[in-house]
C-alpha positions as CSV (number, residue, x, y, z in Angstrom):
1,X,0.0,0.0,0.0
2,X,1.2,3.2,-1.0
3,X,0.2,6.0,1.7
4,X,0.9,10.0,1.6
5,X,1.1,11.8,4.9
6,X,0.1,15.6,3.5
7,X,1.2,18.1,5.6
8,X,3.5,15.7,7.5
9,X,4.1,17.9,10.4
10,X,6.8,16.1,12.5
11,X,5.9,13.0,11.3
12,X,4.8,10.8,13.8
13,X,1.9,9.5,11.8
14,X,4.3,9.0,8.6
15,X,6.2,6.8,11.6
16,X,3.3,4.5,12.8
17,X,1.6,4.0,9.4
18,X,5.4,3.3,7.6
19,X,5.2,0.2,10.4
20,X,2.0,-0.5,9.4
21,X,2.4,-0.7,5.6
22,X,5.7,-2.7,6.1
23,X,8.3,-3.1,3.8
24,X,6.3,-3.8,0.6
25,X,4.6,-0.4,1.2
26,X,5.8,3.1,0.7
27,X,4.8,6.2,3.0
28,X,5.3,10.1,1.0
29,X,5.7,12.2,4.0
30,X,5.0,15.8,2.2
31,X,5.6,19.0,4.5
32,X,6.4,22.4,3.7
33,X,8.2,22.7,6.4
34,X,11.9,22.0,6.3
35,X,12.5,21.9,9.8
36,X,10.4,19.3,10.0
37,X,11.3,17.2,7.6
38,X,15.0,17.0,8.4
39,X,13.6,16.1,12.3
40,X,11.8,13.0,10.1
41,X,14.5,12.0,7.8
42,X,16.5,11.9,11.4
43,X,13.9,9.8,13.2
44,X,13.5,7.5,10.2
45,X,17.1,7.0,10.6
46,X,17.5,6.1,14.3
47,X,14.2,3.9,14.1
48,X,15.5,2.1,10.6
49,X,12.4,3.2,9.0
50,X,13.4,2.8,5.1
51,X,10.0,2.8,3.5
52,X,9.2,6.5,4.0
53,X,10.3,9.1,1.5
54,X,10.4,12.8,2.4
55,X,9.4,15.3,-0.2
56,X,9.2,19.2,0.5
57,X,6.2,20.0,-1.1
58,X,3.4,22.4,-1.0
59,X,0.0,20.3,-0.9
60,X,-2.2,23.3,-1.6
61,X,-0.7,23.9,-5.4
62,X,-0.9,21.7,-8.0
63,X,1.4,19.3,-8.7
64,X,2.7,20.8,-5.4
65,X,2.9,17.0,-3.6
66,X,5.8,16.1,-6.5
67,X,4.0,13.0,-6.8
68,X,2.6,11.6,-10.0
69,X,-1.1,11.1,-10.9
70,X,-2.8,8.2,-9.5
71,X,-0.2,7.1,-7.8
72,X,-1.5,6.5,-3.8
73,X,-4.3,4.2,-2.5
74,X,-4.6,6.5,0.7
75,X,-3.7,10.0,1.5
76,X,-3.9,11.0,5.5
77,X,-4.7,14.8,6.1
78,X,-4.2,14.8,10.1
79,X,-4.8,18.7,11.7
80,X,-3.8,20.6,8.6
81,X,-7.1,21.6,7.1
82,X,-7.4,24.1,9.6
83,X,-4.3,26.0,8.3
84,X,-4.7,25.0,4.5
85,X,-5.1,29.0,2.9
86,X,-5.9,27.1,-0.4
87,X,-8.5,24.5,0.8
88,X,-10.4,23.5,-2.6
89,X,-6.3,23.2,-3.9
90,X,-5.3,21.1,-1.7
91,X,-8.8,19.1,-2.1
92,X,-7.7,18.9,-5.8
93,X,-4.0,17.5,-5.5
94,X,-5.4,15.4,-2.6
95,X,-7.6,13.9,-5.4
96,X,-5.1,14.2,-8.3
97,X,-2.4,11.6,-6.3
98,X,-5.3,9.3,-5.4
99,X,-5.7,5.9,-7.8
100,X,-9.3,5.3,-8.4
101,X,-11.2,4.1,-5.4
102,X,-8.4,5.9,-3.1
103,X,-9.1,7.0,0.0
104,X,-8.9,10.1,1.7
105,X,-8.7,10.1,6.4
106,X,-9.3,13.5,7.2
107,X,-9.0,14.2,10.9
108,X,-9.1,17.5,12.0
109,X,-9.8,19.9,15.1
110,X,-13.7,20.4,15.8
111,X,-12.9,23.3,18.4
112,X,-10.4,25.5,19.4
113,X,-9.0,23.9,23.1
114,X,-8.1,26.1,25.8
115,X,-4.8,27.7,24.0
116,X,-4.3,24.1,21.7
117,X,-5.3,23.8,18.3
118,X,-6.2,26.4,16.1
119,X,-7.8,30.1,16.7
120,X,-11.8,29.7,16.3
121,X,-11.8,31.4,13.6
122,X,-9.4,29.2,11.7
123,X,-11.7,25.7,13.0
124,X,-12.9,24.2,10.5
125,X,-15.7,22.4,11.1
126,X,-16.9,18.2,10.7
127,X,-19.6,19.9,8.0
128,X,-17.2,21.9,6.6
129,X,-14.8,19.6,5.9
130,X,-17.3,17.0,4.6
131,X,-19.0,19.8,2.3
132,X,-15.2,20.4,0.9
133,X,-14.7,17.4,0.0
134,X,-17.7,16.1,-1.7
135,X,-17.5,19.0,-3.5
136,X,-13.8,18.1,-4.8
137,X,-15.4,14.7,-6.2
138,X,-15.1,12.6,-3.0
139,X,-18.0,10.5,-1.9
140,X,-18.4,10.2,2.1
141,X,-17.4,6.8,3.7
142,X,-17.7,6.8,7.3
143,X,-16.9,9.1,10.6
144,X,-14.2,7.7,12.6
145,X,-13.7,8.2,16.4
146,X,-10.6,11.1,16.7
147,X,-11.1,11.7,20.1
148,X,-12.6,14.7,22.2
149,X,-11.6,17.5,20.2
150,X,-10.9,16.5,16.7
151,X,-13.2,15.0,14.1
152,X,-12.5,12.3,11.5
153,X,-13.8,11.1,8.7
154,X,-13.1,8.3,5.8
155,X,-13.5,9.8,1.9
156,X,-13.0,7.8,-1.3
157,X,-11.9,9.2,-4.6
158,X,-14.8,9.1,-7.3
């Protein structure tokens, strides 16, 4: 299985699911942030993690991911939507990397938490996010349990 981590962040999701996919399986952690993705490459190292591949990459623009059409069966969008400027872009590349049938796991924040998370003005909300991406061509799936303050939800690619 083939897996992109979009806005990677420091990568501890692009860790666990790496493990998960094994070593027939590739994880595209994809991060704007450079910082960041040094920290990853690092802790890829130390934990002999060799099935993830770093790309600096802005997943609001097209093409911006590096990747090639079609290309991922699942692309995980974990507490970036809230900060995405360009939300129906990054809907758009989301959808461009997917094969047919891919799937999106969109978790995000459903409230701003006493001083963690986003501002409330920057929440974006479960109907929101659903509303985004059924309009980019995705067809809802299921809601998935995220915990207290987040959301999460299951889209495939139509």
């Amino acid at each position: 299985m083939k897996v992109a981590d979009l806005g990677a962040g420091s990568g501890a999701l692009s860790l666990l699911v790496a493990r998960h996919v094994g070593d027939s399986g590739k994880v595209y952690a994809v991060e704007v942030q450079k910082d960041l993705l040094e920290r990853l490459k690092n802790l890829a190292k130390h934990d002999h993690v060799l099935n993830i591949e770093i790309i600096w990459g802005d997943i609001e623009q097209p093409n911006g991911t590096h990747l090639k059409d079609h290309t991922v069966d699942m692309a995980i969008a974990s507490n970036v939507l809230f900060q995405v400027e360009h939300k129906e872009g990054f809907v758009k590349e989301a959808k461009r990397i997917l094969k047919p049938g891919g799937k999106v796991v969109l978790v995000d924040w459903s409230e701003s938490f006493g001083g963690m998370g986003p501002s409330s003005e920057h929440v974006v909300g479960e109907q929101q996010g659903r509303a985004l991406f059924e309009a980019g061509g995705f067809e809802f799936v299921k809601k998935i349990d995220a915990g207290e303050h987040h959301y999460g939800m299951i889209f495939k690619k139509v």
